[in-house]
C-alpha positions as CSV (number, residue, x, y, z in Angstrom):
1,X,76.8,19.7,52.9
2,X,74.6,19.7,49.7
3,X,74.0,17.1,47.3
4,X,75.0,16.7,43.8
5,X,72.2,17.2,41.2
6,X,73.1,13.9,40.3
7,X,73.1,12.6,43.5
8,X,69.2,13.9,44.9
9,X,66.1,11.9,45.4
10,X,63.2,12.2,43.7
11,X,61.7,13.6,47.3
12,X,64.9,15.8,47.5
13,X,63.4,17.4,44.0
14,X,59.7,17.7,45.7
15,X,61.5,19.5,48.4
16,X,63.5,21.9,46.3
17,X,60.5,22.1,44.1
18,X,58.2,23.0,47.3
19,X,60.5,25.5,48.5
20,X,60.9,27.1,45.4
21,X,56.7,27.2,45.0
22,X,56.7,28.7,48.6
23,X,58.4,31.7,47.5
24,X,55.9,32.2,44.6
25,X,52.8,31.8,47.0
26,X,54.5,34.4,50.0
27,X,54.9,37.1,46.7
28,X,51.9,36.6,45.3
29,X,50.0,36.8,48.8
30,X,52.0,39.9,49.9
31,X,51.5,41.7,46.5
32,X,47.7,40.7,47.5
33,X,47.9,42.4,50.5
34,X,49.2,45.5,49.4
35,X,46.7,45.8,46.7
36,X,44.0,45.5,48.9
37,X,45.5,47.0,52.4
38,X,48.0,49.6,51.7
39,X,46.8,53.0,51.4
40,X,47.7,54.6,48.1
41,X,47.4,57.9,49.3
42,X,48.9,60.1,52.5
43,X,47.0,58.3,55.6
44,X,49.0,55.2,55.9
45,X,47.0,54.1,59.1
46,X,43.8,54.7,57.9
47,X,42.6,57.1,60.5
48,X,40.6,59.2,58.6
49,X,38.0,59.6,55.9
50,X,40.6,60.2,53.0
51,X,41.6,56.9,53.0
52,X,41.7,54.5,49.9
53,X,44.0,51.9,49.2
54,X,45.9,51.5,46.4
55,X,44.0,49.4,44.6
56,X,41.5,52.0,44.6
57,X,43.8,54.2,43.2
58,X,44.6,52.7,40.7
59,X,41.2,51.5,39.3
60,X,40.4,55.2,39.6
61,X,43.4,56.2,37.7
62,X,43.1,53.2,34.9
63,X,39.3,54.5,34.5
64,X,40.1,58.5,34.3
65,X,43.1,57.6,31.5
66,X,40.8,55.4,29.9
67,X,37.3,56.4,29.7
68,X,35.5,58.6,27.0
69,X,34.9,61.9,29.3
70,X,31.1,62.0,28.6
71,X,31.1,58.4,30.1
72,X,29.9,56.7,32.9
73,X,30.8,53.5,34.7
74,X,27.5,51.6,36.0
75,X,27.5,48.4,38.9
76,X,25.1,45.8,37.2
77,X,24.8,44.1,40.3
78,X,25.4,45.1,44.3
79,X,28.4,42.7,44.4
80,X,30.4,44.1,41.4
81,X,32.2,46.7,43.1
82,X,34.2,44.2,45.1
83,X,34.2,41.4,42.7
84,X,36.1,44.5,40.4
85,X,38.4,45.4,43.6
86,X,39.5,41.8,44.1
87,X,39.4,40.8,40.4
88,X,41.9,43.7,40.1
89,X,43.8,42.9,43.1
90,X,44.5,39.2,41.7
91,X,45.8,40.6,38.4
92,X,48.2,43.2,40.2
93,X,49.4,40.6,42.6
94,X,49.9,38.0,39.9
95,X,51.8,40.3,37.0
96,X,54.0,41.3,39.9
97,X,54.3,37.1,40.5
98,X,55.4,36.2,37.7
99,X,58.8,37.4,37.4
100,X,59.8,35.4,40.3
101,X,57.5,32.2,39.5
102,X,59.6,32.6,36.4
103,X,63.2,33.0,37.9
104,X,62.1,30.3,40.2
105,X,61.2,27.6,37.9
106,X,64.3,28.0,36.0
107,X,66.7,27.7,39.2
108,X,64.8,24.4,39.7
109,X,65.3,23.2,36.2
110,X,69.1,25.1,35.7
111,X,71.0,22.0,37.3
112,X,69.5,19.1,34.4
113,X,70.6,21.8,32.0
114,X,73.6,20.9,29.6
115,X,75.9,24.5,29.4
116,X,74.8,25.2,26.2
117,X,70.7,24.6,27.5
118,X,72.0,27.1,30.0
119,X,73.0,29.7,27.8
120,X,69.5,28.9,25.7
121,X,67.2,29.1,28.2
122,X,68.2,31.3,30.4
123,X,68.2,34.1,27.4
124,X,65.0,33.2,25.9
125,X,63.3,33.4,29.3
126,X,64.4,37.2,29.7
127,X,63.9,38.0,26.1
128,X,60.2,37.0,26.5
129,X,59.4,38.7,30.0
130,X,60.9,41.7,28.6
131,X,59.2,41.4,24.7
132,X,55.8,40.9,27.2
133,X,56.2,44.1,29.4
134,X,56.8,45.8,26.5
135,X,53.5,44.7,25.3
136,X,51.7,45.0,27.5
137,X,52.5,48.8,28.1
138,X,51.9,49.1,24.7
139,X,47.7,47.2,24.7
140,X,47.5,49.9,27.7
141,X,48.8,53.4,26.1
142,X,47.9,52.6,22.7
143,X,45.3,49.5,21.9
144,X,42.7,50.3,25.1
145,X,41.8,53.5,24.6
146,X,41.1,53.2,20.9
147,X,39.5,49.9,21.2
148,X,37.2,51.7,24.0
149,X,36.5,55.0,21.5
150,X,35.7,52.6,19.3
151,X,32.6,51.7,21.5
152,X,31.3,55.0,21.1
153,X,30.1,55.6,18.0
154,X,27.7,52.5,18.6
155,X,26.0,54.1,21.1
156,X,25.5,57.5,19.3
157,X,24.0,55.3,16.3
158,X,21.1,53.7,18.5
159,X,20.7,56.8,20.9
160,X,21.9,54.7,24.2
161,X,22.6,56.3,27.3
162,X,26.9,56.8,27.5
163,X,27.4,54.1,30.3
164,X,29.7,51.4,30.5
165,X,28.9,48.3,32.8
166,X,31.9,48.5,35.0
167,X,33.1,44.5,34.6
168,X,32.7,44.4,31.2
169,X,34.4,47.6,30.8
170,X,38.0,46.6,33.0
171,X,37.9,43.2,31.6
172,X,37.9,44.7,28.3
173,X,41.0,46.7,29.6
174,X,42.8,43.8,31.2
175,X,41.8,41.4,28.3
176,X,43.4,43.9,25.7
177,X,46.9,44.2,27.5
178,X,47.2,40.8,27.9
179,X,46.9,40.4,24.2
180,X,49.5,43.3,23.8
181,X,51.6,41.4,26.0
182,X,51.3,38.0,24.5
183,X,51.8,39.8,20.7
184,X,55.2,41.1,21.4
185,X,56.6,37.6,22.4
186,X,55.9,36.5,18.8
187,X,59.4,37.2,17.5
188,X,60.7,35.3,20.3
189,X,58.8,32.1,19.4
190,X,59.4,32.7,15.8
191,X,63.6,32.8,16.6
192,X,62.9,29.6,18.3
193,X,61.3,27.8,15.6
194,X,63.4,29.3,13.1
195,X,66.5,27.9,15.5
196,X,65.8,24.6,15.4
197,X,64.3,24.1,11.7
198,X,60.9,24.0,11.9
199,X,60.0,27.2,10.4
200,X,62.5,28.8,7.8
201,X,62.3,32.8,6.7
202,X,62.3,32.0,3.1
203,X,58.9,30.4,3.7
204,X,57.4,33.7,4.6
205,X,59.6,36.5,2.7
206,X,58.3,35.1,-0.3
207,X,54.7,35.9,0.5
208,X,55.0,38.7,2.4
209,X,52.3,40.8,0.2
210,X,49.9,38.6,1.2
211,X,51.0,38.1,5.1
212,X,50.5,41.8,4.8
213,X,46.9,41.8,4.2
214,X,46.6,38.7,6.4
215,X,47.9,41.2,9.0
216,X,45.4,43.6,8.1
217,X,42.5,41.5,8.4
218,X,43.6,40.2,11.6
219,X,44.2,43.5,13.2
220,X,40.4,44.0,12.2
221,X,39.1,40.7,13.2
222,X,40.7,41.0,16.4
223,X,39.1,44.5,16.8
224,X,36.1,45.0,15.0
225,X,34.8,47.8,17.6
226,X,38.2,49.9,17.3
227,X,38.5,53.0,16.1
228,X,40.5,53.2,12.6
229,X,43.4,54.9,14.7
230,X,43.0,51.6,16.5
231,X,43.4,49.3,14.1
232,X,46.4,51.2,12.4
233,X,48.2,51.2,15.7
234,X,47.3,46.7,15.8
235,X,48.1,46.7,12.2
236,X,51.9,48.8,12.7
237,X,52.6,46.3,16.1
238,X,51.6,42.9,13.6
239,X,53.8,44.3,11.0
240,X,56.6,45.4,13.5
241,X,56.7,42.1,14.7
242,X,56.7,40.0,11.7
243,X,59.3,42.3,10.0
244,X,61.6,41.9,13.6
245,X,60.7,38.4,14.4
246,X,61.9,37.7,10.2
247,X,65.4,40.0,11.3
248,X,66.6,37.7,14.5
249,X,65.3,34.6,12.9
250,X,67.7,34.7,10.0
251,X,71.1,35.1,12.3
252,X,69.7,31.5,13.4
253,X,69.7,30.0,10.0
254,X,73.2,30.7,8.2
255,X,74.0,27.7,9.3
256,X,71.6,25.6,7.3
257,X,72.9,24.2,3.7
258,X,70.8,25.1,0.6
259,X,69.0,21.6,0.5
260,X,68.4,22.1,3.8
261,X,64.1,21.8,4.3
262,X,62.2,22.9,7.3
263,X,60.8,20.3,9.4
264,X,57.3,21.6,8.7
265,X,57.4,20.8,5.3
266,X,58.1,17.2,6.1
267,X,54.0,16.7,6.9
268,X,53.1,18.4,3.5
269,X,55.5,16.7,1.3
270,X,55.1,13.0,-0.6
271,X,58.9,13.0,-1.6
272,X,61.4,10.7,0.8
273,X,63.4,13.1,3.5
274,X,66.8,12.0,4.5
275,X,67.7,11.4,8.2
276,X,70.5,12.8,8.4
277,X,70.4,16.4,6.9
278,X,66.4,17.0,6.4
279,X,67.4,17.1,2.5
280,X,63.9,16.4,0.9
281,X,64.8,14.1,-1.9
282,X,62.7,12.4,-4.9
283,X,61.4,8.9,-3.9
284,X,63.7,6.8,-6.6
285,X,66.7,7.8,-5.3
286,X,68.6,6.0,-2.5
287,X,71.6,8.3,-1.6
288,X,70.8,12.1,-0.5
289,X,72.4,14.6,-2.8
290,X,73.4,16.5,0.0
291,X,75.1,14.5,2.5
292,X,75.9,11.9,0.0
293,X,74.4,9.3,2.9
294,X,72.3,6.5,2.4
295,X,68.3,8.4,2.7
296,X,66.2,5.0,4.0
């Protein structure tokens, strides 16, 4: 019979924690394996000279979908071709990981969780693995290829030969999806902060001009080497996700009275802030106007 939550050891949570982890390492080292083993093509045993695993297959594919078609790929070195198949490998085995390190980790944690932390967490967790697959899908079919067109117009200037060394040119492609991933997962973040008064909307509706042109500098910061196609297509997913990440955040804030002051503002503020509400207050008086309780 099982123990109560309340009732385990701290070596009973090292166990569930260690079984839990063991489930993360036998996914991650089977997705390994059939990146680096399993044939992505007809001859599943290997027996002749078609085969290529799947790994292969999919460099090849990421590079044909990718690459400017007067473009080269070029090993630097005699050990980058398998540093780039296992490099890949590792990031295919651990995007497939993650989904179950995540569901793991919050079956460890659900039984400390109060109901309402259950209905919280569990929520938020999907929202962002979802908001980052999204994302991601989005770096790859819209962000890579014009952040790699964007390459080419360099070359053309200074007369170099069209070849792209082959590490620099998947991390670029990795690199750029994970920042597609991580970008939709802003909103989520946002709701959070919004949720429990830290950030408030009114903050940023009121300069939303100028977040705008923050937005466009950013989206050219972050790619200088873009096309302009590129940076329109960073500049419409910043502004998408401010605009959607300012929609959900104000279901979260009805409940907030009028006096009611973000916790942010608390370090940028010399006035007196009252306990009990967040009501910022002038320093001379003793009662909040809010709550009608006594501020010190």
């Amino acid at each position: 019979m099982s123990k109560e939550p309340e009732h385990l050891t701290f070596w009973d949570h090292i166990a569930e924690f260690t079984k839990r982890m063991k489930i993360v390492l036998a996914t991650f080292l089977v997705s390994l394996f059939v990146m680096l083993v399993l044939p992505g093509n007809a001859d599943f045993l290997g027996m002749t000279n078609s085969y290529e695993p799947l790994m292969s297959v999919l460099v090849k594919r990421i590079a044909a979908m990718t690459m400017p078609s007067n473009f080269q790929l070029l090993a630097t070195s005699m050990s980058d071709p398998i540093t780039l198949y296992v490099f890949a490998a590792l990031v295919f085995a651990v995007a497939i990981t993650l989904p179950v390190f995540a569901y793991q980790a919050y079956k460890f944690v659900d039984p400390a969780l109060f109901q309402n932390e259950r209905k919280m967490v569990f929520p938020f967790v999907c929202v962002v693995s979802v908001l980052f697959v999204f994302g991601a899908i989005f770096g790859f079919f819209f962000l890579v290829p014009s952040f790699i067109q964007g390459f080419v117009p360099f070359y053309n200037a200074v007369n170099a030969v069209p070849i792209f060394p082959i590490m620099d040119f998947y991390n670029t492609i990795f690199f750029t999806i994970l920042v597609g991933g991580f970008l939709f997962t802003i909103p989520a973040f946002f709701v959070l902060l919004v949720k429990f008064n830290i950030l408030h909307t009114k903050m940023f509706a009121k300069k939303r001009k100028w977040i705008y042109l923050g937005l466009i500098g950013a989206a050219m910061l972050v790619s200088p080497g873009a096309t302009p196609l590129g940076d329109l297509y960073l500049f419409i997913a910043l502004a998408a996700m401010f605009e959607i990440s300012m929609f959900a955040a104000k279901r979260f804030e009805h409940g907030a009275g009028p006096a009611s002051a973000p916790a942010l503002m608390k370090f940028f503020s010399n006035k007196q802030t009252c306990r009990y509400c967040n009501t910022v207050a002038d320093e001379n008086l003793k009662f909040c106007p809010n709550c009608k309780k006594l501020i010190a």
